[in-house]
C-alpha positions in Angstrom: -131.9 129.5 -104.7 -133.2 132.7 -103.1 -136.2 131.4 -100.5 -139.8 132.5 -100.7 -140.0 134.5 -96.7 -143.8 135.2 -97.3 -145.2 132.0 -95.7 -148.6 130.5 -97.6 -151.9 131.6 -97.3 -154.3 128.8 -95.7 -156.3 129.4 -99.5 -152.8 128.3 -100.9 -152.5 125.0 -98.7 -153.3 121.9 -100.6 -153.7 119.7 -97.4 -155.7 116.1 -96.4 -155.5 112.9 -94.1 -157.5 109.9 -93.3 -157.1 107.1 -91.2 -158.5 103.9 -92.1 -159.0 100.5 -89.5 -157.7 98.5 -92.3 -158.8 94.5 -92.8 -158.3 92.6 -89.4 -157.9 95.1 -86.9 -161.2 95.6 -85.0 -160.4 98.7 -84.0 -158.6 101.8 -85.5 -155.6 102.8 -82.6 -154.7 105.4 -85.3 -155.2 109.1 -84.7 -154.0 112.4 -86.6 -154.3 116.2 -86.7 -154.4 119.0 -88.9 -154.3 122.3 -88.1 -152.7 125.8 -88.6 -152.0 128.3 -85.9 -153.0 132.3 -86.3 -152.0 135.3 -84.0 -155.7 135.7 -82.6 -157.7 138.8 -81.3 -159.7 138.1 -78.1 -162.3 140.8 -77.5 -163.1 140.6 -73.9 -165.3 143.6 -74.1 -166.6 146.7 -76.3 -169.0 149.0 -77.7 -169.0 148.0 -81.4 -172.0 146.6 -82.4 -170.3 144.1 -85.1 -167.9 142.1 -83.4 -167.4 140.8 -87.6 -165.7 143.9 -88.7 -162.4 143.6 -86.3 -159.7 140.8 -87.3 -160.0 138.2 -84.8 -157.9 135.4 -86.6 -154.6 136.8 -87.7 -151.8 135.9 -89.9 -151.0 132.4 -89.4 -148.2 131.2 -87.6 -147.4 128.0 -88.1 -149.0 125.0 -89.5 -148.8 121.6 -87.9 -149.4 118.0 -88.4 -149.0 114.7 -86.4 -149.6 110.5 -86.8 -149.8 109.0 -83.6 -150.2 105.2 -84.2 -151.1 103.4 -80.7 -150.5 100.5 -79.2 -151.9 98.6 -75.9 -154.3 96.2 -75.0 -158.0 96.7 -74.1 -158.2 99.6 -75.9 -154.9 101.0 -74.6 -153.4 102.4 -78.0 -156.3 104.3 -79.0 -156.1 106.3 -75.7 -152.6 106.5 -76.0 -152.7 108.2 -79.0 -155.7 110.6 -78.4 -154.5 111.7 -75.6 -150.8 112.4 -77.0 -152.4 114.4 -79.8 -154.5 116.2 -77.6 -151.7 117.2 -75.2 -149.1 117.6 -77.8 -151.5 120.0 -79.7 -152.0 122.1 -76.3 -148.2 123.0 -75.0 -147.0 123.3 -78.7 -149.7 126.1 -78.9 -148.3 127.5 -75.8 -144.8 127.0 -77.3 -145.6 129.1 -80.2 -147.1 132.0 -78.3 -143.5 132.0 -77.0 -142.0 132.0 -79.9 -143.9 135.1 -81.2 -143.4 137.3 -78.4 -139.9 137.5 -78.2 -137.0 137.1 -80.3 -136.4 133.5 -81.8 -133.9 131.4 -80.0 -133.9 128.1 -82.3 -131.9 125.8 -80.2 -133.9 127.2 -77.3 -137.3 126.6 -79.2 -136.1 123.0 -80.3 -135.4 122.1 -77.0 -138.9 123.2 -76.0 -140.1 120.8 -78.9 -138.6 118.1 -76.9 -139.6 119.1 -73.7 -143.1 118.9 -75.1 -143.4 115.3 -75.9 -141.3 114.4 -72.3 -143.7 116.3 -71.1 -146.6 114.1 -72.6 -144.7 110.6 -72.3 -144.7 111.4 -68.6 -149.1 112.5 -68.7 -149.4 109.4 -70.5 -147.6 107.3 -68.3 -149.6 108.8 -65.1 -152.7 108.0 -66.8 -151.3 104.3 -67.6 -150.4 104.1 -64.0 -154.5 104.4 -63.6 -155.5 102.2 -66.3 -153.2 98.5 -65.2 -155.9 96.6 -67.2 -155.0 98.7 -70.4 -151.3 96.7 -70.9 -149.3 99.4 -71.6 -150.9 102.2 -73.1 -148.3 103.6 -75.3 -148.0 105.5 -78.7 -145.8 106.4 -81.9 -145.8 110.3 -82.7 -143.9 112.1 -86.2 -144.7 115.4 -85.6 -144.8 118.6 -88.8 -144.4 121.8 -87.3 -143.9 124.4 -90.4 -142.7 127.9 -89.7 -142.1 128.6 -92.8 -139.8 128.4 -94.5 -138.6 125.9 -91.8 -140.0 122.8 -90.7 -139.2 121.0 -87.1 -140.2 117.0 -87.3 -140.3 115.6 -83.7 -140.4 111.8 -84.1 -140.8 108.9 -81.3 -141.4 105.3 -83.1 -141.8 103.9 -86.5 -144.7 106.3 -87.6 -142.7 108.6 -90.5 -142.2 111.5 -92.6 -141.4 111.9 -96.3 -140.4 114.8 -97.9 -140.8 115.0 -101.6 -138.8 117.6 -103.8 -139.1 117.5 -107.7 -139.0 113.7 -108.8 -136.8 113.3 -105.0 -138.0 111.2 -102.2 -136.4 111.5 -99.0 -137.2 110.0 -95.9 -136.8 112.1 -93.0 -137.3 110.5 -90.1 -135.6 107.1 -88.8 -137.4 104.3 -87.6 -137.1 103.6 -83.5 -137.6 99.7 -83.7 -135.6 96.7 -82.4 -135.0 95.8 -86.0 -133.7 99.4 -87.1 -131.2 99.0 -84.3 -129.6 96.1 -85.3 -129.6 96.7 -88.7 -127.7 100.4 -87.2 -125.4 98.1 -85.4 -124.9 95.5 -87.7 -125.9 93.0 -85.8 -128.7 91.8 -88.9 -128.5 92.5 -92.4 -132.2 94.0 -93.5 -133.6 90.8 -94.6 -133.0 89.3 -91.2 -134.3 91.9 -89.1 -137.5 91.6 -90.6 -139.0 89.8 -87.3 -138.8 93.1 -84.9 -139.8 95.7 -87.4 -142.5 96.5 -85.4 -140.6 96.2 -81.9 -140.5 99.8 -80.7 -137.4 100.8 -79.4 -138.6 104.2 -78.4 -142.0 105.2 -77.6 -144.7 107.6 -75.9 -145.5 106.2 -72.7 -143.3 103.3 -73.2 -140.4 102.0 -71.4 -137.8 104.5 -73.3 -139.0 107.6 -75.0 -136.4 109.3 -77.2 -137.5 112.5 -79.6 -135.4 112.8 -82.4 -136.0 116.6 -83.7 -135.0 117.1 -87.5 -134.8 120.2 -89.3 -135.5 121.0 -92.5 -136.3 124.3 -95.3 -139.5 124.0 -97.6 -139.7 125.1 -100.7 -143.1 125.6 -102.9 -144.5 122.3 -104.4 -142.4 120.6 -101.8 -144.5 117.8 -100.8 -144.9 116.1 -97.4 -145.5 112.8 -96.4 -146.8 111.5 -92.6 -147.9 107.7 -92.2 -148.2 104.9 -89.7 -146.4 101.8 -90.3 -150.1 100.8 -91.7 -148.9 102.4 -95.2 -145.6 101.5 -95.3 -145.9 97.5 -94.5 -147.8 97.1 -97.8 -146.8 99.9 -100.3 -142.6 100.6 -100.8 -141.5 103.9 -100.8 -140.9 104.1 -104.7 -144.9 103.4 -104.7 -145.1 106.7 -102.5 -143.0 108.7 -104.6 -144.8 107.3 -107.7 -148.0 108.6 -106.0 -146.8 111.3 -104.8 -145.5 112.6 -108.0 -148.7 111.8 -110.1 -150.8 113.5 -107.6 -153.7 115.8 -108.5 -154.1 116.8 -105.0 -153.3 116.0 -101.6 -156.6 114.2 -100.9 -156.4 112.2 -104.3 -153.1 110.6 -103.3 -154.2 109.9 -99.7 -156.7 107.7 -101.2 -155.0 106.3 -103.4 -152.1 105.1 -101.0 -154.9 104.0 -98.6 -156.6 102.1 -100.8 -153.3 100.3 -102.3 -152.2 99.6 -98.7 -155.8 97.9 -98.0 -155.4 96.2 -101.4 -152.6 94.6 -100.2 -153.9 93.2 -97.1 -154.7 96.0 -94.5 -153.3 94.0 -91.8 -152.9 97.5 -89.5 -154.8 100.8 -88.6 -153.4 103.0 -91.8 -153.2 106.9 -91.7 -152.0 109.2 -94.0 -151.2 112.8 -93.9 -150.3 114.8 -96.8 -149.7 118.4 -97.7 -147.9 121.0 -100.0 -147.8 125.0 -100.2 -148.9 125.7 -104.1 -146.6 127.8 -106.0 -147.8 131.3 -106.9 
């Protein structure tokens, strides 16, 4: 099948998330981000009397989207994850300025990806180092960065992406927990690993950070899926795909999935992120 080069227009973007504290959390440790990146004008200084008539946001980019799902006593998660959102929003905006002005190395740009989030885990372990009384502040992160018509998911933890294609569900990324380890290792069967799914094996500001980077080519109507473990402990991933495939819009099915994960006992923070590029 002969891709579609011309990336989508924002108007063309079908795009919403929410997070949602759930039923016995006090406190949402959840936070995401949505957001596309343009080449930008900066007008430092002129003559024109209507600053309106010049194009000061350009074509876009890249589009990108993240769940970071903390964790930490005394507040610790939700700084963890603000702050790895904040951070990881600021050098992947740097990254991509790279990326523009010179010719495209991917392996080069991938490894800058990863860079990125070591670059974070170690910011957010300085600013653990300041906060003992926070129990260590750490965070989950499943990054989206579309350039189209590629994607690049960076994922630390057991937050995830789905990508859904036609009546196809696939999961992208792979969960870093105790329990997915064993199960990898076959030390546990699945239904005996259920007691460390949500041991993290791998996370920002934790012990170990590891980024996985996956790649992957969009197509139009291509849908895709980023959630904390909030969603995924209460609705299977046939539910998703049900949802997914029934959808009217983006922020339709995030309610609906938030609302069936809450019906089901909300026992964590739950965020969901959805998007798609409409066919023309």
């Amino acid at each position: 099948m002969e891709l579609d080069e011309r990336g989508p227009l924002d108007q063309e973007l079908d795009v919403f998330g929410m997070t949602d504290v759930g039923k016995v959390r006090k406190r949402n440790e959840d936070h995401f981000l949505i957001c596309s990146l343009h080449k930008l004008m900066q007008v430092h200084s002129t003559s024109l009397p209507n600053l309106d008539q010049l194009p000061l946001s350009g074509e876009q980019m890249a589009f990108l989207a993240l769940v970071a799902d903390g964790v930490g006593g005394h507040a610790g998660g939700d700084v963890a994850s603000r702050m790895a959102t904040e951070s990881v929003a600021r050098y992947i905006t740097r990254s991509m300025q790279c990326y523009y002005t010179r010719d495209p190395n991917e392996d080069e740009f991938v490894d800058q990806l990863h860079d990125t989030v070591m670059q974070c885990h170690v910011d957010l372990l300085a600013e653990a180092a300041k906060r003992p009384k926070q129990g260590g502040m750490a965070t989950t992160l499943t990054l989206f960065l579309g350039i189209w018509p590629r994607a690049f998911i960076v994922q630390v933890g057991d937050s995830r992406c789905y990508q859904l294609r036609g009546d196809k569900l696939n999961q992208i990324t792979r969960d870093q927990t105790l329990s997915q380890d064993l199960i990898d290792r076959g030390v546990l069967t699945p239904s005996k690993a259920g007691a460390y799914d949500h041991v993290l094996s791998s996370a920002v500001g934790g012990s170990t950070a590891e980024p996985v980077i996956y790649k992957m080519t969009l197509e139009r109507d291509d849908v895709v899926l980023l959630c904390s473990d909030g969603l995924t402990t209460h609705v299977t991933d046939e539910q998703i795909r049900d949802g997914l495939i029934a959808m009217e819009s983006s922020e339709q099915v995030c309610r609906k999935l938030v609302s069936m994960a809450l019906d089901r006992g909300g026992r964590d923070n739950i965020t969901v992120v959805i998007g798609r590029a409409k066919a023309t």
